[in-house]
CHARMM-style PDB file with segment names, atoms N, HN, CA, C and O in Angstrom:
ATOM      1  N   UNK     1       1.785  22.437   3.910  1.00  0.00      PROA
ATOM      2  CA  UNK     1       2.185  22.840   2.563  1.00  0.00      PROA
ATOM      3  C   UNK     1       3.265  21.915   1.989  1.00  0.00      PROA
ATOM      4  O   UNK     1       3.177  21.357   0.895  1.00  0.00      PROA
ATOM      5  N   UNK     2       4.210  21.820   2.776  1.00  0.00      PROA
ATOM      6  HN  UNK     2       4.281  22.274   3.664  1.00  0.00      PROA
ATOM      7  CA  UNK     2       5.376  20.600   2.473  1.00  0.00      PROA
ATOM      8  C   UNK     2       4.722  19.375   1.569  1.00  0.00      PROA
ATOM      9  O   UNK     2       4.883  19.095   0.381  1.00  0.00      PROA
ATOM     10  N   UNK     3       3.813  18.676   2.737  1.00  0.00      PROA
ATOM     11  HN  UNK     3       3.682  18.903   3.702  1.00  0.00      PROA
ATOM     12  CA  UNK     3       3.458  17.454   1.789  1.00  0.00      PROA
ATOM     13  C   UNK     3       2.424  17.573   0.859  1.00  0.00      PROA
ATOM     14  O   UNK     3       1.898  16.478   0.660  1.00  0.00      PROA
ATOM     15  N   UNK     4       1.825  18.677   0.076  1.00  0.00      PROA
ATOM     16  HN  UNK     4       2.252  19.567   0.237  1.00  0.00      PROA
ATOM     17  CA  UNK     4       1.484  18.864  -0.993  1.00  0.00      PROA
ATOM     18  C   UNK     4       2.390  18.875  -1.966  1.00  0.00      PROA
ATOM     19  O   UNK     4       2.064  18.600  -3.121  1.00  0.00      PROA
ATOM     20  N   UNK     5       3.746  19.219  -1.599  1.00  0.00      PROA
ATOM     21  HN  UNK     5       4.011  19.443  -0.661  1.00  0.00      PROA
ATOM     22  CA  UNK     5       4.728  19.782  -2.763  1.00  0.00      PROA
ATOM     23  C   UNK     5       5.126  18.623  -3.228  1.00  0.00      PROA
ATOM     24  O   UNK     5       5.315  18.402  -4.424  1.00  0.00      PROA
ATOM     25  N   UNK     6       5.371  17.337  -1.793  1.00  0.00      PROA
ATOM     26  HN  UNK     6       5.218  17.517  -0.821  1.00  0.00      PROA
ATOM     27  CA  UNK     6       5.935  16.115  -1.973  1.00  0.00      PROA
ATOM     28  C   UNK     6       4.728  15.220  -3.045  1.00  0.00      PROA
ATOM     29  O   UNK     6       5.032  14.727  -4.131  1.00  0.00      PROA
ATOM     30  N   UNK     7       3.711  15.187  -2.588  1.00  0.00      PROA
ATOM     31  HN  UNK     7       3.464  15.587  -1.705  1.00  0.00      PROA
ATOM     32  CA  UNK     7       2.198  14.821  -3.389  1.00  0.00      PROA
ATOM     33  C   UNK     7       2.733  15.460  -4.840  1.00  0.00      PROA
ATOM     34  O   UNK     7       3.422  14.745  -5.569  1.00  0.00      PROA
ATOM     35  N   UNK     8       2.425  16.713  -5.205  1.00  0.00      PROA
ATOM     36  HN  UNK     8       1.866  17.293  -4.613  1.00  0.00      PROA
ATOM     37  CA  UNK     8       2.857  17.225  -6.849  1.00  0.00      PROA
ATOM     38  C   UNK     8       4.227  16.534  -7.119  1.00  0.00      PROA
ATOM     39  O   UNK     8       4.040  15.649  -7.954  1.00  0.00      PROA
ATOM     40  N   UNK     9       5.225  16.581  -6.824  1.00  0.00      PROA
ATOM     41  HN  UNK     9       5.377  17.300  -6.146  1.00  0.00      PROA
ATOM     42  CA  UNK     9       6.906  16.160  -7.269  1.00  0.00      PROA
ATOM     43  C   UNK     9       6.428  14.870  -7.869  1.00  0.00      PROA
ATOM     44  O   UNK     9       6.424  14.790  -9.098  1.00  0.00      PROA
ATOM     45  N   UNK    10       5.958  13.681  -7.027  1.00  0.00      PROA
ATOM     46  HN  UNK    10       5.962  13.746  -6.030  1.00  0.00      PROA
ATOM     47  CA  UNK    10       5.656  12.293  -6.825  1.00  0.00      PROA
ATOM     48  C   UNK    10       4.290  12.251  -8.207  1.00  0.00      PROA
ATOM     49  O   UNK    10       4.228  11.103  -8.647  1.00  0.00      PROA
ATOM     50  N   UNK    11       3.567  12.930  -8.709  1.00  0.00      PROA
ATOM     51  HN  UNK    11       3.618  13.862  -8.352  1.00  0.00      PROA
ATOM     52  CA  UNK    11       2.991  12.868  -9.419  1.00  0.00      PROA
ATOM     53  C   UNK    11       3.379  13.117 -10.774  1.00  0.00      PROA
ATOM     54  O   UNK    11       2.989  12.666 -11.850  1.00  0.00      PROA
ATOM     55  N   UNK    12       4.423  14.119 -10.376  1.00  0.00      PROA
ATOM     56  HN  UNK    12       4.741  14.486  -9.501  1.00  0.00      PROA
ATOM     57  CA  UNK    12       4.948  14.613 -11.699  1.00  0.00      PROA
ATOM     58  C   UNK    12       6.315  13.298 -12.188  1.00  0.00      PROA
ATOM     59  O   UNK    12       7.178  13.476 -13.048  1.00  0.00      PROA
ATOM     60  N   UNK    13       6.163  12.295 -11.506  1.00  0.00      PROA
ATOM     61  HN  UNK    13       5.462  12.151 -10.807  1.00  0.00      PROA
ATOM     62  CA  UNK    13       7.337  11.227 -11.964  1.00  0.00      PROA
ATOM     63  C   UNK    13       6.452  10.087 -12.711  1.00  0.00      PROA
ATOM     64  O   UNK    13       6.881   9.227 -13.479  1.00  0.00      PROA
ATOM     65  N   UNK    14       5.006  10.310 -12.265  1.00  0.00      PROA
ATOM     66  HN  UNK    14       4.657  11.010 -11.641  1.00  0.00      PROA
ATOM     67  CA  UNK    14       4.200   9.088 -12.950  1.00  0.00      PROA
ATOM     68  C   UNK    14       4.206   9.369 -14.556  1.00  0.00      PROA
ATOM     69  O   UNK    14       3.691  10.287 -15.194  1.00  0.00      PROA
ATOM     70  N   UNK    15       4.792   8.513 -14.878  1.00  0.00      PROA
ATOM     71  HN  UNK    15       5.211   7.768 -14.359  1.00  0.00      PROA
ATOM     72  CA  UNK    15       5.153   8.988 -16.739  1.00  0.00      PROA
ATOM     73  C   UNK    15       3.946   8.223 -17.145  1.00  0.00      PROA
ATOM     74  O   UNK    15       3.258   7.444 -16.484  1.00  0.00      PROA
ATOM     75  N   UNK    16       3.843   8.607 -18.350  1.00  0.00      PROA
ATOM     76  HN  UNK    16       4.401   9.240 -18.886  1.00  0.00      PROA
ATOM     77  CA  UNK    16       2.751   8.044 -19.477  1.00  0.00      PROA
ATOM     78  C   UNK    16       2.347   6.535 -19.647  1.00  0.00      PROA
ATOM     79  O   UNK    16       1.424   5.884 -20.137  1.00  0.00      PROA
ATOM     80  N   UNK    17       3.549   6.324 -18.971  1.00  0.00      PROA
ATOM     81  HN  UNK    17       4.298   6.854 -18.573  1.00  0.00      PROA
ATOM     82  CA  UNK    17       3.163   4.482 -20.068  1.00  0.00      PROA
ATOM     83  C   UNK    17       2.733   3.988 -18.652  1.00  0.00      PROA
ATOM     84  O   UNK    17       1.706   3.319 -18.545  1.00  0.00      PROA
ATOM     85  N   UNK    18       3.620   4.353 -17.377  1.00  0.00      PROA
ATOM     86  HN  UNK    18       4.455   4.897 -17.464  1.00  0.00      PROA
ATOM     87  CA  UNK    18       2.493   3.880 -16.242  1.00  0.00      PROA
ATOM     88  C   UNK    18       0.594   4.338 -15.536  1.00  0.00      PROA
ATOM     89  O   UNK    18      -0.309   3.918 -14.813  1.00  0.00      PROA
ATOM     90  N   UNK    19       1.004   5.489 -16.448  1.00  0.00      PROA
ATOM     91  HN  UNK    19       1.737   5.830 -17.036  1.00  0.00      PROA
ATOM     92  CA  UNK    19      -0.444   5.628 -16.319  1.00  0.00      PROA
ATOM     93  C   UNK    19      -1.578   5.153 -17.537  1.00  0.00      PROA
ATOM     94  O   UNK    19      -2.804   5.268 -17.516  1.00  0.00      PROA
ATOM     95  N   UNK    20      -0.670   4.567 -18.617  1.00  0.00      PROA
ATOM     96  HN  UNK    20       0.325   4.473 -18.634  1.00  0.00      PROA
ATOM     97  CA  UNK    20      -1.329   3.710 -19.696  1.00  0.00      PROA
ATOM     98  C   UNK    20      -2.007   2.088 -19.089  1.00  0.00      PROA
ATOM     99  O   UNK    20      -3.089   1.524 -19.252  1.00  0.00      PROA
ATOM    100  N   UNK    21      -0.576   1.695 -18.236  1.00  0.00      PROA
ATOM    101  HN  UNK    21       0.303   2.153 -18.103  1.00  0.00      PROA
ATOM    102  CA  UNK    21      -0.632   0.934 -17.668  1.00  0.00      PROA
ATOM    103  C   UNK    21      -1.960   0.257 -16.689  1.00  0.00      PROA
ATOM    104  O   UNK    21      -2.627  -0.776 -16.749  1.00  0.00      PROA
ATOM    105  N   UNK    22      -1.914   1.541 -15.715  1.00  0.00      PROA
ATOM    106  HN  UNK    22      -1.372   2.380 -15.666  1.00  0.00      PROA
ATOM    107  CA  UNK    22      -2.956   1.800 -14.619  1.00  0.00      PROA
ATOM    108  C   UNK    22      -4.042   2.134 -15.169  1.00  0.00      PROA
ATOM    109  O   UNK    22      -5.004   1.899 -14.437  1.00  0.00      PROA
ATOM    110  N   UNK    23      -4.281   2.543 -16.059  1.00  0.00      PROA
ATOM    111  HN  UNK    23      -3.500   2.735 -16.654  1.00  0.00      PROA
ATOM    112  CA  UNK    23      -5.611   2.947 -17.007  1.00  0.00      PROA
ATOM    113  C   UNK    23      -6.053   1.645 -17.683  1.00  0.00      PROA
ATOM    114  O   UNK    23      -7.223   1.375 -17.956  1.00  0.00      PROA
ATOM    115  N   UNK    24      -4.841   0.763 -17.954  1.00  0.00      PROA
ATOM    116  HN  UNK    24      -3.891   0.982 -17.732  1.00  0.00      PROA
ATOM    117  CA  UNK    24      -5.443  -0.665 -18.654  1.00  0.00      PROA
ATOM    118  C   UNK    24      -6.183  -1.943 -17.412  1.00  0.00      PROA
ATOM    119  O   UNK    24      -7.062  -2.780 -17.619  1.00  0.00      PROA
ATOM    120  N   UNK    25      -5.557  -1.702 -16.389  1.00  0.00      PROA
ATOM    121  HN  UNK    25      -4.843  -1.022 -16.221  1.00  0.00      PROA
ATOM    122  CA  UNK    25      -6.153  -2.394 -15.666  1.00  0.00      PROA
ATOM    123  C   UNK    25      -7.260  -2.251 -14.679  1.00  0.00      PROA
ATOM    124  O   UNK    25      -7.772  -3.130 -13.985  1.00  0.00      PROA
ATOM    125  N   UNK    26      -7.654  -0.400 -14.774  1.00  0.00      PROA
ATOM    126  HN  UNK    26      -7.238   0.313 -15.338  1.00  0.00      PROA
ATOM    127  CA  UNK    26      -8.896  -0.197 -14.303  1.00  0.00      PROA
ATOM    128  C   UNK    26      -9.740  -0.951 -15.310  1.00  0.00      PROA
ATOM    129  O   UNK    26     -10.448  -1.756 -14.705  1.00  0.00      PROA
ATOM    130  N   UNK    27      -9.928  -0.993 -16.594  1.00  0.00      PROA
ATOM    131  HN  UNK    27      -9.353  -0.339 -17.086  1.00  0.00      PROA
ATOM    132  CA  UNK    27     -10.297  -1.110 -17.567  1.00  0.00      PROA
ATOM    133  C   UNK    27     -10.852  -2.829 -17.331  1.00  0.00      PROA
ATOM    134  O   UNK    27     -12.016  -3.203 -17.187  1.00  0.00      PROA
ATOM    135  N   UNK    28      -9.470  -3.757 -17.352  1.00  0.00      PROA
ATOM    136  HN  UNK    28      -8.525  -3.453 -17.469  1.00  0.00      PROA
ATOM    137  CA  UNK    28      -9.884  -4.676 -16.984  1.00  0.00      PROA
ATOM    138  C   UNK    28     -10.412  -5.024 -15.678  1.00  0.00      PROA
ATOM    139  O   UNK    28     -10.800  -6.186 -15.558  1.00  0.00      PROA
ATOM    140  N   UNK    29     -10.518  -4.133 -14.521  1.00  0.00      PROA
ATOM    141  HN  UNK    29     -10.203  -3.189 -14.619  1.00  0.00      PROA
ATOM    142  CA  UNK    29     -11.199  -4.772 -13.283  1.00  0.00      PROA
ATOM    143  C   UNK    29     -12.675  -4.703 -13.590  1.00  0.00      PROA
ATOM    144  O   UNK    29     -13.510  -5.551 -13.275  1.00  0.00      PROA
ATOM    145  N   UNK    30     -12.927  -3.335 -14.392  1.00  0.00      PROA
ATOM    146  HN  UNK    30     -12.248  -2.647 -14.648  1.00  0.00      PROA
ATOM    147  CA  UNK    30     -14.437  -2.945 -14.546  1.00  0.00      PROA
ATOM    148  C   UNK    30     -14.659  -4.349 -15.633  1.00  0.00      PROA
ATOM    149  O   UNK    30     -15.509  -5.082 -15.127  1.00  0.00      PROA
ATOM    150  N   UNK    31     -14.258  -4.786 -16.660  1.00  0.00      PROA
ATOM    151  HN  UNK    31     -13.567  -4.191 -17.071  1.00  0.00      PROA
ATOM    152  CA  UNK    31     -14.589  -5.951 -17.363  1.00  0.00      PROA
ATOM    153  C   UNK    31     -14.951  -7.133 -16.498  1.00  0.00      PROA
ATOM    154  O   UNK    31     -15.867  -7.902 -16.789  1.00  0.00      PROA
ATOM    155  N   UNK    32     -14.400  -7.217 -15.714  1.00  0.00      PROA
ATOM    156  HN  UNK    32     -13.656  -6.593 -15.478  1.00  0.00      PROA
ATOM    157  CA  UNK    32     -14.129  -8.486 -14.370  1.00  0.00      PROA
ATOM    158  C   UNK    32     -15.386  -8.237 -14.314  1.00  0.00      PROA
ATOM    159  O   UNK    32     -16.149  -8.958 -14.957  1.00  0.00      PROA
ATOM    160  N   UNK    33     -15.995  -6.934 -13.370  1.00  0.00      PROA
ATOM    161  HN  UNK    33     -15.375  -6.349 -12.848  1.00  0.00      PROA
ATOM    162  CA  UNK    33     -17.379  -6.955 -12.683  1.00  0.00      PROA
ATOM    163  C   UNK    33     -18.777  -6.529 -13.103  1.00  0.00      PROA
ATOM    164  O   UNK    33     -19.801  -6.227 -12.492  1.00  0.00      PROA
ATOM    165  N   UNK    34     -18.299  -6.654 -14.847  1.00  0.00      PROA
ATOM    166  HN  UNK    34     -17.466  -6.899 -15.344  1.00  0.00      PROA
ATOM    167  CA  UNK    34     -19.181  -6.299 -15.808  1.00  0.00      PROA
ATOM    168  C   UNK    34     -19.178  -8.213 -16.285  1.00  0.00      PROA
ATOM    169  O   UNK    34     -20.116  -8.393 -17.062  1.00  0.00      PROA
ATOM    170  N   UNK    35     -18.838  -8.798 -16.165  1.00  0.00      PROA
ATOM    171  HN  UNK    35     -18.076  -8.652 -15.534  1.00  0.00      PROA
ATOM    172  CA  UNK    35     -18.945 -10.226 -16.461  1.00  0.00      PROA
ATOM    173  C   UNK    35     -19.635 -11.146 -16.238  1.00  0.00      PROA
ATOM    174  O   UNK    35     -19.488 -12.203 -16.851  1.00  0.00      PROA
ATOM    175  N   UNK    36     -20.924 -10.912 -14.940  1.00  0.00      PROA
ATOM    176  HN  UNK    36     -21.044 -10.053 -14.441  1.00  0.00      PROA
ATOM    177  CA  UNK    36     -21.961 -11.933 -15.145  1.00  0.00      PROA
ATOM    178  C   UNK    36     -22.817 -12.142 -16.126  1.00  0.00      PROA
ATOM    179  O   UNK    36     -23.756 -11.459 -16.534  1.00  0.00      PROA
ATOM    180  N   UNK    37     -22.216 -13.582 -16.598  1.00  0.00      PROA
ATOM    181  HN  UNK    37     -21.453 -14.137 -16.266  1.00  0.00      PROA
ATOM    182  CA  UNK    37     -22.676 -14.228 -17.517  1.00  0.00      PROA
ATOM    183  C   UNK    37     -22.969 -13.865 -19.406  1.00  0.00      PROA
ATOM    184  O   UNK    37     -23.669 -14.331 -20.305  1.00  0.00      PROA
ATOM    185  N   UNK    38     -21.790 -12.592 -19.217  1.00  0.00      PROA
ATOM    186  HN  UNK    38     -21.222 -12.213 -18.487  1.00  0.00      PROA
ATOM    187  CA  UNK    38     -22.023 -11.929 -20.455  1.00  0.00      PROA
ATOM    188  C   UNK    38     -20.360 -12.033 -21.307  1.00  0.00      PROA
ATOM    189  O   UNK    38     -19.772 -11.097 -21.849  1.00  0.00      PROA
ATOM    190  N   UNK    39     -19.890 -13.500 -21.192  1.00  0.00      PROA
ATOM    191  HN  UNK    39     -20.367 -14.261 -20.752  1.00  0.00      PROA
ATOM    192  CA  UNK    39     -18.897 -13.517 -21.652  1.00  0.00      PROA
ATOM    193  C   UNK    39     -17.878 -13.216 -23.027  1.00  0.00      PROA
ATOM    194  O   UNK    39     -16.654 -13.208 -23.165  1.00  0.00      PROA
ATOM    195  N   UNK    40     -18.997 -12.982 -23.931  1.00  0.00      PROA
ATOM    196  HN  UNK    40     -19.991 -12.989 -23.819  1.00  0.00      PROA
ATOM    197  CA  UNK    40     -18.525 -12.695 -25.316  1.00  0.00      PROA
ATOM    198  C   UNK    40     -18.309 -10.882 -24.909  1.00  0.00      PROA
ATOM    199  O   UNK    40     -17.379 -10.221 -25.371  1.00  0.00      PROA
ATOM    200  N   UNK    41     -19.289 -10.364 -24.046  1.00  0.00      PROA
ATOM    201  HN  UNK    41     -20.045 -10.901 -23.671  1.00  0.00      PROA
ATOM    202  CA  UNK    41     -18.710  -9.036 -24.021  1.00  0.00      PROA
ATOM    203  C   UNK    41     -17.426  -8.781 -23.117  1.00  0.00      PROA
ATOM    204  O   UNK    41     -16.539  -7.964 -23.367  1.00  0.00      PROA
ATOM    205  N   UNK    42     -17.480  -9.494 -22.199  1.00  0.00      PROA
ATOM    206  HN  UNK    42     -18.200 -10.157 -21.996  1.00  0.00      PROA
ATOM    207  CA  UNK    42     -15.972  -9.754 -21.632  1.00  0.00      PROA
ATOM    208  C   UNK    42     -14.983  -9.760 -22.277  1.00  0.00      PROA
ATOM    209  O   UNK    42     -14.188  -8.839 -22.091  1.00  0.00      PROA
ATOM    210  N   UNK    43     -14.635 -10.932 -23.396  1.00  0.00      PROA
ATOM    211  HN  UNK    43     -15.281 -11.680 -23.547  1.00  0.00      PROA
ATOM    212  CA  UNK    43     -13.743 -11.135 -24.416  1.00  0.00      PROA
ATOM    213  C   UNK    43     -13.092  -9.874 -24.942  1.00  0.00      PROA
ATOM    214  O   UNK    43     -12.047  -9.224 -24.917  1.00  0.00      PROA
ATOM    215  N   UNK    44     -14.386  -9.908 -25.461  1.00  0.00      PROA
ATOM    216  HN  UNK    44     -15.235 -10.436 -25.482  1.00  0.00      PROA
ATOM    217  CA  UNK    44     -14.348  -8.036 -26.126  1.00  0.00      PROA
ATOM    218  C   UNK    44     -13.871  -7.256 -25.770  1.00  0.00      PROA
ATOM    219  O   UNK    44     -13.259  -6.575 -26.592  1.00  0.00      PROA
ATOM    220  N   UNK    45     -13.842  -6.874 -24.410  1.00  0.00      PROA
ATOM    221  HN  UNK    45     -14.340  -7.428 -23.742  1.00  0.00      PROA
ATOM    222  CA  UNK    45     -13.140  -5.834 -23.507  1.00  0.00      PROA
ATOM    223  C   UNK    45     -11.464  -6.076 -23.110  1.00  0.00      PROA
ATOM    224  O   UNK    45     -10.754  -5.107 -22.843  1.00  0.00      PROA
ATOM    225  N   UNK    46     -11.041  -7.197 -23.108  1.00  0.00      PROA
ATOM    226  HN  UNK    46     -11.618  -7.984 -23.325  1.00  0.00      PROA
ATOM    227  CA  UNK    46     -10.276  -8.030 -22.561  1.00  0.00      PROA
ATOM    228  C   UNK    46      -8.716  -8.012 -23.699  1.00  0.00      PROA
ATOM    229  O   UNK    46      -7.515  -7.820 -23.504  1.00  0.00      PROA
ATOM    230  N   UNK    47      -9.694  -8.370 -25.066  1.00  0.00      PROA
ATOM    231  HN  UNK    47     -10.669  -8.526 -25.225  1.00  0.00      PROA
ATOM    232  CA  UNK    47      -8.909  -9.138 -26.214  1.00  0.00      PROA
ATOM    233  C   UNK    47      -9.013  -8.283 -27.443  1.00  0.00      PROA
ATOM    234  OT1 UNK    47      -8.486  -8.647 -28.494  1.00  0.00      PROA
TER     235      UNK     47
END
């Protein structure tokens, strides 16, 4: 039970802009492996 509480506390410190953050660069990994040979849609995703 302890390290659930520690798990919730530790979650409840992830503020907004780091999970803006972490949300932008899932974003760009999926662009990464969405990129064969389809570079204008890359851009797109990217820019």
């Amino acid at each position: 039970m302890k390290k659930q509480n520690i798990y919730q506390e530790s979650n409840k410190q992830f503020t907004s802009l780091e999970h803006l953050i972490y949300l932008d660069l899932v974003k760009l990994l999926l662009a990464w492996n969405n990129c064969f040979g389809l570079e204008a849609y890359c851009y797109q995703i990217r820019f």
